[in-house]
C-alpha positions in Angstrom: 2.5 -58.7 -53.8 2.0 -57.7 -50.2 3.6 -60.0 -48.1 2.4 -59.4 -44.7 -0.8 -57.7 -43.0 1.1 -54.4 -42.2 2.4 -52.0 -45.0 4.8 -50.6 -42.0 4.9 -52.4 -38.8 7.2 -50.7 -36.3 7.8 -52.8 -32.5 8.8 -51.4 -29.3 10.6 -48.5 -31.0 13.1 -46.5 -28.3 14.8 -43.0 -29.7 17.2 -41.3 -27.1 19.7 -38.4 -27.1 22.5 -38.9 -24.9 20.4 -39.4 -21.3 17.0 -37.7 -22.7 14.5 -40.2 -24.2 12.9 -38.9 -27.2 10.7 -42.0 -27.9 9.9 -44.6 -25.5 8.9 -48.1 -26.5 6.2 -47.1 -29.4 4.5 -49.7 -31.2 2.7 -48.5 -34.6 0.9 -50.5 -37.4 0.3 -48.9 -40.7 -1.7 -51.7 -43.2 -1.9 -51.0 -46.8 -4.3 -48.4 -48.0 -4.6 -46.6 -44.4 -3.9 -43.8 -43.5 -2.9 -43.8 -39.6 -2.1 -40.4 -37.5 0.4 -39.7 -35.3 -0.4 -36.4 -32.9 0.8 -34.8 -29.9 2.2 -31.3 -28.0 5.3 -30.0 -29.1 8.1 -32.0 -27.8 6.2 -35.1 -27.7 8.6 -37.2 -30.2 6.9 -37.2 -33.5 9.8 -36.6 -35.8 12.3 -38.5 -33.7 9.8 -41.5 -34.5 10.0 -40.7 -38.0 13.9 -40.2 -38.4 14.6 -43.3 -36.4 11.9 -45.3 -38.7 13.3 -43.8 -41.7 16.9 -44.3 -40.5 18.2 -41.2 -40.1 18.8 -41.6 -36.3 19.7 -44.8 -34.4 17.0 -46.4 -32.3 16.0 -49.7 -30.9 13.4 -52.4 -31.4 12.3 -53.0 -34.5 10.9 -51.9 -37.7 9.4 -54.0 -41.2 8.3 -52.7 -44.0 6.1 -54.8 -46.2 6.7 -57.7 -43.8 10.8 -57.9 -44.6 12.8 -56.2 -41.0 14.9 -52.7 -41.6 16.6 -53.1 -39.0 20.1 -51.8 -38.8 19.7 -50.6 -42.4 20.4 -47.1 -43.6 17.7 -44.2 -44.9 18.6 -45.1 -49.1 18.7 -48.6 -48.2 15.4 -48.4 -46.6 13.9 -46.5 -49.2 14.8 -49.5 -51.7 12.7 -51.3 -49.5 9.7 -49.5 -50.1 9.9 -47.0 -47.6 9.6 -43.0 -48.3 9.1 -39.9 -46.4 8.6 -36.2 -46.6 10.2 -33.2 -44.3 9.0 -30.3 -43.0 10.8 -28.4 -45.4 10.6 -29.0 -48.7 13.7 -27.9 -50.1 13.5 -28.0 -53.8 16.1 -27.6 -56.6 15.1 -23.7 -57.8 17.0 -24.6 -61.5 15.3 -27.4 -62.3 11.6 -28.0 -63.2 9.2 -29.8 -61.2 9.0 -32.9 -63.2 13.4 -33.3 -62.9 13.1 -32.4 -59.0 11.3 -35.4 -58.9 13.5 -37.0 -61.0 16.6 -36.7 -58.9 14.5 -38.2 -56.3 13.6 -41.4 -58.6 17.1 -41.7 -59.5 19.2 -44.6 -57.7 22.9 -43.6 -58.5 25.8 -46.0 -58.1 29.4 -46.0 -59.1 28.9 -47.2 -62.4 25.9 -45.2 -63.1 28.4 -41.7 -65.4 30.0 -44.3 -67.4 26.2 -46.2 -68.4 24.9 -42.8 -68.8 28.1 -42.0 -71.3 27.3 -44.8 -73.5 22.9 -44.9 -73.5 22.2 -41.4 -72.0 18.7 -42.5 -71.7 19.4 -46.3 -69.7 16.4 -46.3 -67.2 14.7 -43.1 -67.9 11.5 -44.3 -69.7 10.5 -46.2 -66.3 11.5 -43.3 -64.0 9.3 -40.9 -66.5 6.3 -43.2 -65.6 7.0 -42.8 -62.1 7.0 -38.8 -62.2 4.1 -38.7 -63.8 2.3 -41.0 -61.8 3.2 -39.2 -59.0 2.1 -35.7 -59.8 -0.9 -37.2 -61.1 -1.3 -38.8 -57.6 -1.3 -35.0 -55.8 -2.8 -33.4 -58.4 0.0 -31.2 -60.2 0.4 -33.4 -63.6 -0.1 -29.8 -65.1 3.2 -28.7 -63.5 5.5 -31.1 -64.5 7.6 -28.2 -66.3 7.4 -25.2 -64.4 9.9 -23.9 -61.8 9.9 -24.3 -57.9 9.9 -20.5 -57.8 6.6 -20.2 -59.6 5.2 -22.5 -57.4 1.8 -21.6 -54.5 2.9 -22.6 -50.7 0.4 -25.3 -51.0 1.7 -26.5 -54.2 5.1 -26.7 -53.3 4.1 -28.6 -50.1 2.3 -31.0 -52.9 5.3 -31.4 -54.5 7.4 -32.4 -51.8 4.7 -35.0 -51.1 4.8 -36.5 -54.4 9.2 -36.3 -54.3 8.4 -39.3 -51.5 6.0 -41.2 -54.1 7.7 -41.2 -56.6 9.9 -44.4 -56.2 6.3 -46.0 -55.6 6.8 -46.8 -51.6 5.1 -49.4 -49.9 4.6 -46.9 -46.9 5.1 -43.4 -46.6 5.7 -41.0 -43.4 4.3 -37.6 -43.9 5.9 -34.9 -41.4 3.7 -32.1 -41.4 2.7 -31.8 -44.9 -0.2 -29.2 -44.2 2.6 -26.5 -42.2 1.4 -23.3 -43.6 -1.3 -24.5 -45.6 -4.7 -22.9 -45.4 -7.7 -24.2 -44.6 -8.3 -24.9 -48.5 -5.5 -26.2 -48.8 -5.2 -28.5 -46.1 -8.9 -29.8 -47.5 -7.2 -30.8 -50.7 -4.0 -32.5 -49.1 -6.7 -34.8 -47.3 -8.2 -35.2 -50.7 -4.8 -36.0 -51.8 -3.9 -37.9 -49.0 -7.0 -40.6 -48.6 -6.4 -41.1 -53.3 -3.1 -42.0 -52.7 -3.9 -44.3 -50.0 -6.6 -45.8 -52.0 -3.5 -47.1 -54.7 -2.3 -49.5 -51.8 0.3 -47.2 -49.8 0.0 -47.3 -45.9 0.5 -43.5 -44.9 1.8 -42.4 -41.2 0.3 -38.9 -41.0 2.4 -36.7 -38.5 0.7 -33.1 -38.3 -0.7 -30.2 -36.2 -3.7 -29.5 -38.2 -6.2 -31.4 -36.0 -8.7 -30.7 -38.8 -7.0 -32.6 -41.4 -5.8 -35.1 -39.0 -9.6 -35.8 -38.0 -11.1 -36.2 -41.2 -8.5 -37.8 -43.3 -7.3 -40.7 -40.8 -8.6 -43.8 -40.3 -7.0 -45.1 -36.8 -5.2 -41.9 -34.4 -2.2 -42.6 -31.9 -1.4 -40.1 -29.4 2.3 -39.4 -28.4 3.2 -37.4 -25.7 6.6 -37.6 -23.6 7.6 -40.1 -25.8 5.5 -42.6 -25.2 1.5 -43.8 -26.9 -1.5 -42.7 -24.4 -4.1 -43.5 -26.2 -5.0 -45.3 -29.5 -8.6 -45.0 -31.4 -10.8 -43.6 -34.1 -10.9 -40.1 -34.9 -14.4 -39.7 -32.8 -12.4 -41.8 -30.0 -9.6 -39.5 -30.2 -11.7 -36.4 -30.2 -13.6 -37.4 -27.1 -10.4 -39.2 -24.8 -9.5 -37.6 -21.9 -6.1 -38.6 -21.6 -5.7 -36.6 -25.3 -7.3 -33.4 -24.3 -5.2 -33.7 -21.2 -2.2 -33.9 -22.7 -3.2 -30.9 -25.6 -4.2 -28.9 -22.5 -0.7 -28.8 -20.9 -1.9 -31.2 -17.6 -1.5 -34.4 -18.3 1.7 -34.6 -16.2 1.5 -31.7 -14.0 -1.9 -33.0 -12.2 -3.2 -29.2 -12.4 
């Protein structure tokens, strides 16, 4: 049950690396079942969002997922929460199939978890099963489940990294670039991808550079550049704001 408006609901969010500031007071709403872009130049602070969001870098302000606060807590703690990501590189496990790569990633390990595993080998499987195969079902590779990473298309491997981050069934997921070297086919069928899993109830934060996919797949846009949101709209608003093409054009500081 959804307890709160906002799938992800980040506040005033401030990144910074010794005296640069990476991300400057950004406020972003992602409800469930939309799918909300984040764009900007090179440099602007897209991935800093994400790893301070995520918890893989400190920040400040402040950050719920699902209407209960993150704050403070780490990346795996976070991700118990409901909250899951991809990166821009996919790293896979070459030895093991498809299916157990995303298995590892369902898996929530503690101390105790070698000794239950020596006495019921298969304690908790059946239920992370489910959750594999929901998830390749969800980008379109339930076909895969048992071949190797190595045998794997660019595009499906980039599928694959996407459905890793579903597979613990997140409230809301942060996609970093998940259409990096896809072609233009490609990067159609991630959009595809992208709106079905949105349409199970997941809020998705879409980072990327293909303006294409970004466009057509997105239902709200924010623009980052120098750290900080200039401009907030549609994907016609976007297209047509000044202040974006501006800022994609190299002048929106320099006054040329």
């Amino acid at each position: 049950m959804i307890r709160s408006e906002f799938a992800l609901e980040v506040n005033e969010l401030t990144v910074s690396y010794g005296g640069l500031l990476a991300v400057s007071g950004v406020s972003i709403n992602v409800a469930p079942g939309e799918v909300v872009g984040l764009i900007g130049p090179n440099g602007a602070g897209k991935t800093s969002l994400i790893d301070a969001v995520t918890g893989f870098t400190s920040s400040r302000g402040r950050i719920n997922v699902d209407g209960v606060s993150v704050d403070g807590l780490s990346a795996h703690r976070r991700t118990r929460l409901g909250l899951s990501r991809t990166f821009q590189s996919v790293e896979l496990f070459d030895d093991l199939t498809v299916s157990e790569n995303l298995m590892v990633a369902a898996s929530d390990p503690t101390w105790w978890s070698p000794i239950v595993h020596m006495i019921a080998p298969n304690f908790g499987r059946a239920n992370g099963a489910v959750d594999v195969q929901w998830a390749l079902d969800a980008v379109g590779l339930s076909a895969i489940g048992s071949s190797l990473p190595t045998s794997l298309s660019h595009g499906q491997s980039r599928l694959v990294g996407v459905a890793r981050a579903l597979v613990r069934r997140p409230k809301a997921i942060l996609l970093d670039e998940p259409a990096a070297g896809l072609d233009t086919q490609e990067s159609r069928l991630l959009g595809a991808r992208i709106k079905e899993i949105a349409g199970t109830g997941i809020g998705v934060l879409l980072v990327d550079h293909d303006m294409g996919l970004v466009l057509s797949t997105c239902d709200r846009i924010s623009v980052l550049d120098f750290g900080e949101i200039i401009a907030v709209g549609t994907p016609i608003e976007i297209r047509s704001d000044k202040r974006v093409l501006e800022a994609y054009l190299g002048t929106s500081r320099s006054g040329t």
